[in-house]
TIRO-2110 file (N, C-alpha, C; in Angstrom, 1 decimal):
// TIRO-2110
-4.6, 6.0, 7.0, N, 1, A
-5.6, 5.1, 7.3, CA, 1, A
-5.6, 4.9, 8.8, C, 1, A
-6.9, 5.3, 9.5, N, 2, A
-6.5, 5.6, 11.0, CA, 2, A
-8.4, 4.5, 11.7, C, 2, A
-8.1, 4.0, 10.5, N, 3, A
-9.1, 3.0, 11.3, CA, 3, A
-9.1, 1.2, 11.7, C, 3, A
-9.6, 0.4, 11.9, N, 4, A
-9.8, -0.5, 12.8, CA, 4, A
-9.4, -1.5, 11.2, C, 4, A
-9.0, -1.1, 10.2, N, 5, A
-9.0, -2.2, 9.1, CA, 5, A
-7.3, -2.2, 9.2, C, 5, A
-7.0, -0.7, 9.1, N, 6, A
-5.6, -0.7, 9.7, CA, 6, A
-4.5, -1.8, 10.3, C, 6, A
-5.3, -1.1, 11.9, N, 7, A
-5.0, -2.6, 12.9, CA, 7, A
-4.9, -4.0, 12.3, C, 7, A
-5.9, -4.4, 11.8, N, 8, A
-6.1, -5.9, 11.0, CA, 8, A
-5.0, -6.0, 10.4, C, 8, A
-4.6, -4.9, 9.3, N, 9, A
-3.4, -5.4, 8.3, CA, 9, A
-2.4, -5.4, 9.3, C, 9, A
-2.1, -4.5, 10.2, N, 10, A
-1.0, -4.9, 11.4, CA, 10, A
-0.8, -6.2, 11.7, C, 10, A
-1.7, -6.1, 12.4, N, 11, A
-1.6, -7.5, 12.9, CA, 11, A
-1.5, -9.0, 11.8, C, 11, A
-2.1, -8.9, 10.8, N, 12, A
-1.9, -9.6, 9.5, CA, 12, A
-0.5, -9.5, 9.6, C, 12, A
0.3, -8.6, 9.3, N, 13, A
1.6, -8.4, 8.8, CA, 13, A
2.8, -9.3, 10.1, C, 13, A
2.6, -8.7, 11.0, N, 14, A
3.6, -8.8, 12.1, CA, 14, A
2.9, -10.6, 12.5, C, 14, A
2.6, -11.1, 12.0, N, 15, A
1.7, -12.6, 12.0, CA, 15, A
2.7, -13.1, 11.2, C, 15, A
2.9, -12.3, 9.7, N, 16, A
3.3, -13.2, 8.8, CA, 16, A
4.8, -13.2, 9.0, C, 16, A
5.2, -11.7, 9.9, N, 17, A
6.4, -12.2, 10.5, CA, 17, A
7.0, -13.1, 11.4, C, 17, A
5.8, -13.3, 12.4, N, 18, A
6.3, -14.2, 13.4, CA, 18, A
6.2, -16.0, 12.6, C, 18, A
5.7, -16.2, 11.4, N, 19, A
5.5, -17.3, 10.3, CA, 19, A
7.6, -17.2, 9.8, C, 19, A
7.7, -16.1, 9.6, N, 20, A
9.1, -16.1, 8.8, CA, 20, A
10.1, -16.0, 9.9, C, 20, A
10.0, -16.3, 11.2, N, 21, A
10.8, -16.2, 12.8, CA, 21, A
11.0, -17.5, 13.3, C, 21, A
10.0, -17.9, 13.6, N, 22, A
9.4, -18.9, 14.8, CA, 22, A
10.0, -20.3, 13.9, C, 22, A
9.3, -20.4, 12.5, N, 23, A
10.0, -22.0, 12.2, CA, 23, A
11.4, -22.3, 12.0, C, 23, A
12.0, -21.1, 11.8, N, 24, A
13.7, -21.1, 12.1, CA, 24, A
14.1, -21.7, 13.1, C, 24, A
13.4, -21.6, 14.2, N, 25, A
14.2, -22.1, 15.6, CA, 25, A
12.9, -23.6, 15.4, C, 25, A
12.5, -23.6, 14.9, N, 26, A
11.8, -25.1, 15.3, CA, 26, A
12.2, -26.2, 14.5, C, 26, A
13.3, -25.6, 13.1, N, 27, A
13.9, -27.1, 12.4, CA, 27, A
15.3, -26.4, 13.3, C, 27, A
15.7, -25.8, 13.6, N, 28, A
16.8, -26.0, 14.1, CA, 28, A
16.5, -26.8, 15.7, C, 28, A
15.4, -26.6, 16.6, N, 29, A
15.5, -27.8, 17.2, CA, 29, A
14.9, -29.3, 17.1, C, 29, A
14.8, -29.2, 15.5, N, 30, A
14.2, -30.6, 15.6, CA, 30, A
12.7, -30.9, 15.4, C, 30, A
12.2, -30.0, 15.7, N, 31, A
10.7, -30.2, 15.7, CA, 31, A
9.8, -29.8, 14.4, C, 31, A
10.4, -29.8, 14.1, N, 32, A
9.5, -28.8, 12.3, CA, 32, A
10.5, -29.9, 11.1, C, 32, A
9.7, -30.0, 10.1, N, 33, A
10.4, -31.0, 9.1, CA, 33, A
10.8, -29.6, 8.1, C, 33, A
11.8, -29.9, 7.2, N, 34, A
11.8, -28.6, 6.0, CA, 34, A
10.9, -28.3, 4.8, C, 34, A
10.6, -29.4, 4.7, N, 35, A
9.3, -28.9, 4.1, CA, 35, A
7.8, -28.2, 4.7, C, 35, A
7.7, -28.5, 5.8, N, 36, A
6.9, -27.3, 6.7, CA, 36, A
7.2, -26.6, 6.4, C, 36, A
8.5, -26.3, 7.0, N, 37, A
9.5, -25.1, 7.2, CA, 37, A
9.2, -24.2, 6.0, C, 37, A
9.5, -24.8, 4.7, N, 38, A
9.7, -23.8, 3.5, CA, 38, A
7.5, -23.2, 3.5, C, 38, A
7.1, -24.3, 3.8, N, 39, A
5.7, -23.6, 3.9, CA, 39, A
5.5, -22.8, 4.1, C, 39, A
5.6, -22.9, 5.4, N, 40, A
5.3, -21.6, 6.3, CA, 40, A
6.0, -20.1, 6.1, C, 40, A
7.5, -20.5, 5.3, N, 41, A
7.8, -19.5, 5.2, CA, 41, A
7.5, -18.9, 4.1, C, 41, A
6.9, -19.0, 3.3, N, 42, A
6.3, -18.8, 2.0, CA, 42, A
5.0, -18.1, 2.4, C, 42, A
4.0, -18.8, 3.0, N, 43, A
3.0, -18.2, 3.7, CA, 43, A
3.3, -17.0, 4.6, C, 43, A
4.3, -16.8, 5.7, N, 44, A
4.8, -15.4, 6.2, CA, 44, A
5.3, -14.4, 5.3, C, 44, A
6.1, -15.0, 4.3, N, 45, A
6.5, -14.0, 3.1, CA, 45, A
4.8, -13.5, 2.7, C, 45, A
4.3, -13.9, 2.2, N, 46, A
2.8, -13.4, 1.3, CA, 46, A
1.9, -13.0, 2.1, C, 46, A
1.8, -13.3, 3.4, N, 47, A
1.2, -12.5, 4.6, CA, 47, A
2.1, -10.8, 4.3, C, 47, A
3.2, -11.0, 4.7, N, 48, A
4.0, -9.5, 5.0, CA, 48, A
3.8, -8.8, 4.1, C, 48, A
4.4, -9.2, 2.8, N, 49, A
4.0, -8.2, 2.0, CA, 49, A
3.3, -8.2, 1.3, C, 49, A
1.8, -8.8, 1.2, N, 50, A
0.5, -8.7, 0.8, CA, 50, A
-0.6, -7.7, 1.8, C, 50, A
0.4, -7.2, 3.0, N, 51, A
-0.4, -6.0, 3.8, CA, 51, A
0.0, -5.3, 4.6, C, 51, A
1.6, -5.6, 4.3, N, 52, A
2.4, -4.3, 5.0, CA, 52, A
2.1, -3.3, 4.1, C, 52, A
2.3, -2.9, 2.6, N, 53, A
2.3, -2.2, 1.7, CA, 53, A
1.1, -0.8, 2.0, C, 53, A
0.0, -1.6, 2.6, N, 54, A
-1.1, -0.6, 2.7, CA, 54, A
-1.0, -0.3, 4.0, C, 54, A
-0.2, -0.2, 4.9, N, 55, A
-0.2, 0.6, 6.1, CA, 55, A
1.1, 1.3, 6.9, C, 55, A
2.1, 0.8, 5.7, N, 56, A
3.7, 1.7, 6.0, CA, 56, A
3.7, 2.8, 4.9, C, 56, A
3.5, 4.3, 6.1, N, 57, A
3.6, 5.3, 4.8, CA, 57, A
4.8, 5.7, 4.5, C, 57, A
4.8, 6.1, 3.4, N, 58, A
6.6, 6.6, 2.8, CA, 58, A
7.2, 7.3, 3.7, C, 58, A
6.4, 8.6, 4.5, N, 59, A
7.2, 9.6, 5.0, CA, 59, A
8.0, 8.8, 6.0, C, 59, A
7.4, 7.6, 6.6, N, 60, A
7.8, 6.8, 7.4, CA, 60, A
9.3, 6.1, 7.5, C, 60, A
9.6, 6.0, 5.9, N, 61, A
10.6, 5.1, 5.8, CA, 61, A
12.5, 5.7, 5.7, C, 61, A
12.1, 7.3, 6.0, N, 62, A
13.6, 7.8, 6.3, CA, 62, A
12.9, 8.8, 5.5, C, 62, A
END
């Protein structure tokens, strides 16, 4: 898949990673409650792999 929907799920993806990143350091300083916290990361989980799948090809993976 070498077109512009591609990109989208990219960017979709590495989104839902920076969702499963970023609120780690923001209840660790205080600023995010845990229950955010578990949101968001629930939402970055189902981002990632609801559209990595269609754009990491096998040959890819070793």
């Amino acid at each position: 898949m070498r077109t512009p929907g591609r990109h989208i799920l990219q960017a979709v993806s590495f989104a839902g990673l920076a969702l499963s990143i970023i609120p780690a350091f923001l209840v660790f300083g205080g600023l995010l409650s845990m229950e955010i916290y578990f949101h968001l990361m629930v939402a970055g989980m189902l981002m990632w792999f609801g559209t990595a799948i269609f754009w990491i090809k096998k040959d890819n993976l070793g």
